[in-house]
C-alpha positions in Angstrom: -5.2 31.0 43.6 -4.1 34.3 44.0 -1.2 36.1 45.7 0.2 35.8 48.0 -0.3 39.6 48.2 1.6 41.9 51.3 -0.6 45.8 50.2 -0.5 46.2 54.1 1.7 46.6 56.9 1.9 42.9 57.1 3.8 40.5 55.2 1.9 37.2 53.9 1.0 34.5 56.4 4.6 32.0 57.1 1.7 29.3 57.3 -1.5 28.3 56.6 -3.9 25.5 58.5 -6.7 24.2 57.3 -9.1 23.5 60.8 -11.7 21.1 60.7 -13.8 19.7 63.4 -16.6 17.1 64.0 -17.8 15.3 61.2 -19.3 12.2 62.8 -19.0 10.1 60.2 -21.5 6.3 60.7 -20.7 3.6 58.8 -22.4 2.2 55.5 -23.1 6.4 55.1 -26.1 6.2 57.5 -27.3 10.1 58.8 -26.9 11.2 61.9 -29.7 10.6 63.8 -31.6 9.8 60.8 -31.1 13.6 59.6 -27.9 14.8 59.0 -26.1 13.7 56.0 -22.6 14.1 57.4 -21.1 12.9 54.1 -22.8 15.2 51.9 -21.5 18.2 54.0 -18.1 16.5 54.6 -17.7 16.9 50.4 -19.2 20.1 50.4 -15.9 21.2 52.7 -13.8 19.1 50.9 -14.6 21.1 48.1 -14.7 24.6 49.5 -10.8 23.5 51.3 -10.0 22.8 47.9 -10.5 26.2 46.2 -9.3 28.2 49.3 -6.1 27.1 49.4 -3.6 25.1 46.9 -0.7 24.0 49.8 -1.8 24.2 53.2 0.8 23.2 56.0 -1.6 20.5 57.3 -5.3 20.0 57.6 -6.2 19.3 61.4 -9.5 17.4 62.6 -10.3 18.3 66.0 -11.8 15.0 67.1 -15.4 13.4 67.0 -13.8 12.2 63.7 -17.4 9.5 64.1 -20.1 9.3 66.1 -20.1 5.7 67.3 -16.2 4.5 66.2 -17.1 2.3 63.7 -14.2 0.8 61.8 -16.1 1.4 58.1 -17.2 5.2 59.4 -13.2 5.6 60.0 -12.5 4.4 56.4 -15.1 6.3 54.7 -13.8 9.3 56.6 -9.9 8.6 55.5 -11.4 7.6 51.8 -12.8 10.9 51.6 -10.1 13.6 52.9 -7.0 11.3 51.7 -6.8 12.3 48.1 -7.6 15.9 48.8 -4.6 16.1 51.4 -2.6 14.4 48.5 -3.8 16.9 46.2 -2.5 19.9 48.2 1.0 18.3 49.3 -0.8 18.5 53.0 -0.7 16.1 56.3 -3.5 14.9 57.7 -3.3 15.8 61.2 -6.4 12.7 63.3 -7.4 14.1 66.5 -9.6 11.6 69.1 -12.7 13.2 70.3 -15.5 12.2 73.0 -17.4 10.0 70.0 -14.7 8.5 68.8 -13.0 5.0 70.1 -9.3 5.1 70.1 -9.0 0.7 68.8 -10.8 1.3 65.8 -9.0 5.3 65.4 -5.4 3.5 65.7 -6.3 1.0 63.4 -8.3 2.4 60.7 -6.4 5.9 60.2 -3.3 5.4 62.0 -2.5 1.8 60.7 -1.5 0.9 64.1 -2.3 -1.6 66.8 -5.6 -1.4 68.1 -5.0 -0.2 71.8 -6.5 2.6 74.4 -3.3 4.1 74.5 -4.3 7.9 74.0 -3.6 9.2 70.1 -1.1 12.1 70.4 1.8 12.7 68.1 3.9 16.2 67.2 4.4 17.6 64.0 7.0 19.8 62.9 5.4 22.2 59.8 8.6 24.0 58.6 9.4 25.1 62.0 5.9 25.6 63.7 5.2 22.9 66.1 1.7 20.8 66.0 1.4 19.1 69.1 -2.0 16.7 69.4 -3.4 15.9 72.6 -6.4 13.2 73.4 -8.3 15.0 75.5 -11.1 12.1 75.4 -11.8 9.1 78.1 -12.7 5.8 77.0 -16.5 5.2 77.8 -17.1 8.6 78.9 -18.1 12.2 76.9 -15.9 14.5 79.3 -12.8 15.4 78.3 -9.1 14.5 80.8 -5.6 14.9 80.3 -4.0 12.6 82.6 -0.8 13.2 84.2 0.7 11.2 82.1 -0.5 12.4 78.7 0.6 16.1 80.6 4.2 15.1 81.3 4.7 14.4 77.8 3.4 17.2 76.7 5.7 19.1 79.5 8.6 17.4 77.9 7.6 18.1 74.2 7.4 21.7 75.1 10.9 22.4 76.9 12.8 23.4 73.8 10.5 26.1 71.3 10.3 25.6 68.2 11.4 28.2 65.1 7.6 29.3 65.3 6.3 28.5 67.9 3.8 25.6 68.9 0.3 24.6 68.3 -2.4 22.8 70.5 -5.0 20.8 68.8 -7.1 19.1 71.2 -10.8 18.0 71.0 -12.4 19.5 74.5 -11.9 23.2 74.9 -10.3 24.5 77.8 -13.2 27.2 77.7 -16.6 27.8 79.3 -19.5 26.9 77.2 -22.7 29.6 78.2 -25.3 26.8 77.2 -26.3 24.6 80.5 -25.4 21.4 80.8 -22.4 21.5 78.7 -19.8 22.1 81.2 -21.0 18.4 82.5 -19.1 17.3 79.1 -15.6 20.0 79.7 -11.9 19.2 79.7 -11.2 18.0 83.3 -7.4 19.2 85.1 -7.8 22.6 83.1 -5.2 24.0 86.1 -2.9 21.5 85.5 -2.8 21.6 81.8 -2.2 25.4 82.3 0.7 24.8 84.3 2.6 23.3 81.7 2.1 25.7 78.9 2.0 29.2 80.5 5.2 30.5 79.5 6.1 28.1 77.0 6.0 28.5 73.6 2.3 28.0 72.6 0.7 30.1 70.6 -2.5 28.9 69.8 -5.3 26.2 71.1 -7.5 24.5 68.3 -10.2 22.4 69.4 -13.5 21.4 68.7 -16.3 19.6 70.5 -18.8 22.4 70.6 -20.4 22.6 67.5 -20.7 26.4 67.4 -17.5 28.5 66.7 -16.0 30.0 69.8 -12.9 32.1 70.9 -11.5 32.5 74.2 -8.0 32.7 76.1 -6.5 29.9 78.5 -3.5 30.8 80.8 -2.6 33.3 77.9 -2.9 31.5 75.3 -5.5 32.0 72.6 -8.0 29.2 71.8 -9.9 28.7 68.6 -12.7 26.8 68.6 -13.9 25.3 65.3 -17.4 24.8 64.7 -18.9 21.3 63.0 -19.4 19.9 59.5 -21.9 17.5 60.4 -24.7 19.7 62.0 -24.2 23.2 64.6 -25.7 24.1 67.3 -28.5 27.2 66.8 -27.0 29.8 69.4 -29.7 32.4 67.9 -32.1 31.0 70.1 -32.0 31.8 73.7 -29.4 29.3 75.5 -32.0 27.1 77.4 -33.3 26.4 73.9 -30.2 25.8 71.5 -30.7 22.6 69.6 -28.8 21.4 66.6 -29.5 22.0 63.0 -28.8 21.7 59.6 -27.1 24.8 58.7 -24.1 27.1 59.1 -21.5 24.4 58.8 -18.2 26.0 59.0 -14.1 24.8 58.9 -11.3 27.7 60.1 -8.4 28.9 57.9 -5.8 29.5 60.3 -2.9 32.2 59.3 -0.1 32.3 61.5 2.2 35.2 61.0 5.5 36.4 63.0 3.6 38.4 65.8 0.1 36.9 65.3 -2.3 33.8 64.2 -5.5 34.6 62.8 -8.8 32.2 62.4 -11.1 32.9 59.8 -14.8 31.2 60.1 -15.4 29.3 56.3 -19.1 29.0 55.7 -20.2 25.7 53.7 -22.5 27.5 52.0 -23.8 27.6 47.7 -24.9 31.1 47.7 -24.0 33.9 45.1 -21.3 36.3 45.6 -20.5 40.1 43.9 -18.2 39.7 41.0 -16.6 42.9 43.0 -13.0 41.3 43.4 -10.7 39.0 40.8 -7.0 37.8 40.4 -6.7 40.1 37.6 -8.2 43.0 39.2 -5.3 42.2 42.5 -2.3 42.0 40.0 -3.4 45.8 38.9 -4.0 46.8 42.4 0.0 45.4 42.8 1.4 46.9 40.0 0.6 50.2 41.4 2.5 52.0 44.2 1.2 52.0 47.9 0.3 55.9 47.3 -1.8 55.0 44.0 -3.7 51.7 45.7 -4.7 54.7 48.4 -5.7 57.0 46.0 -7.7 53.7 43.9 -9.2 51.9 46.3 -9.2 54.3 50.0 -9.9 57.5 48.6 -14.5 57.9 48.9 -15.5 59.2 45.8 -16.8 62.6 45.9 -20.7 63.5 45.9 
């Protein structure tokens, strides 16, 4: 892996976050609806993660971690991403969605008892804060944070943290422009913006969407990771958007002193140009900033 390289104003990223959403794993491997093979495009992002990059701060799955909260689809799921995490030094970071059944979560990836309480829990990265909510309801596809769940989190957030905090929840507090879906939105949006306008939160990850999505909620930035099972084809008008089995994506989050970044990853097997390479970047950093201008800025004349 190469770098890290600072050839900008910018110095390299304090961390990286590996953001992963949806993969609605069945158990015995069974497709989605008969069609999607979630597994096969689960490894596929295993194995693009893998060469992106070698020591991640933690890899975050922003809920529907199955489709019907079957105990085996939880261990497939946990067989699959385990030794990769271990691979990279990384945690593993289980967020409850709208598919998922918090019993059978607990259990299977947590190791816990098997209860309803909601699956939350706060992560300290080398001084950035990862806070996970459970934005789902039992029995229901909406999303709620109770007041409960937001009193914790009010009490999480009353001291910051070295770099700031996280938010990695499954429902986004955003509109969705395709009808119907704001039947299935995060319910007590004002409430939940109450407690973190004018804390420390930096950034909101979340899922449930199946499309990647950007937004801002009480001034805070929200990232919305699109799915690895199967997306949602916005290129059609919105009335019409149906799923399909293409442009599977995962987010490479880069947080920096005075900024995060989210960069969309394709799952994708296509050719690229043979245009850039580690050895061509160690030249490109041997040279002074004036002669990487004059290399690489500077249009050649015609």
């Amino acid at each position: 892996m190469p770098g890290p390289y600072a050839f900008g104003r910018h110095e390299p990223a304090s961390h990286t976050i590996i953001h992963v959403s949806d993969p609605h794993f069945l158990a015995g491997g069974a497709r989605l609806g008969g069609r999607y093979d979630v597994e096969d495009s689960f490894s596929r992002t295993l194995e693009a993660i893998r060469g992106i990059h070698p020591s991640p701060a933690a890899i975050v799955l922003t809920g529907d971690l199955t489709d019907l909260g079957e105990p085996d689809a939880y261990r497939r799921l946990r067989a699959a991403i385990e030794p990769v995490a271990d691979e990279m030094g990384a945690p593993v970071v289980w967020v409850a969605g709208n598919h998922d059944e918090r019993p059978a979560l607990r259990r299977e990836l947590l190791g816990g008892p098997a209860t309803e309480e909601p699956v939350t829990g706060v992560w300290d990265l080398d001084g950035l804060r990862l806070i996970a909510l459970d934005t789902s309801v039992p029995g229901w596809h909406h999303g709620d944070l109770d007041a409960q769940q937001l009193a914790w989190l009010a009490e999480q957030l009353e001291s910051p943290a070295p770099h700031g905090t996280l938010l990695a929840m499954h429902h986004p507090p955003l509109p969705s422009h395709l009808p119907l879906f704001d039947i299935l939105e995060l319910r007590h949006q004002d409430e939940l913006a109450a407690v973190i306008r004018g804390s420390d939160v930096r950034g909101i990850l979340a899922g449930h969407l199946h499309y990647s999505a950007s937004g801002s909620f009480a001034g805070v930035p929200v990232s919305v990771s699109s799915a690895t099972c199967y997306t949602m084809d916005v290129s059609r008008p919105a009335a019409e958007v149906n799923g399909m089995d293409a442009a599977q994506a995962f987010q490479l989050v880069h947080v920096y002193p005075d900024t995060i970044t989210h960069t969309v990853v394709p799952v994708v097997e296509a050719e690229s140009g043979d245009y850039f390479s580690e050895e061509w970047l160690d030249a490109m950093a041997r040279l002074s900033p004036e002669e990487r201008l004059e290399a690489f800025s500077r249009k050649p004349t015609r």
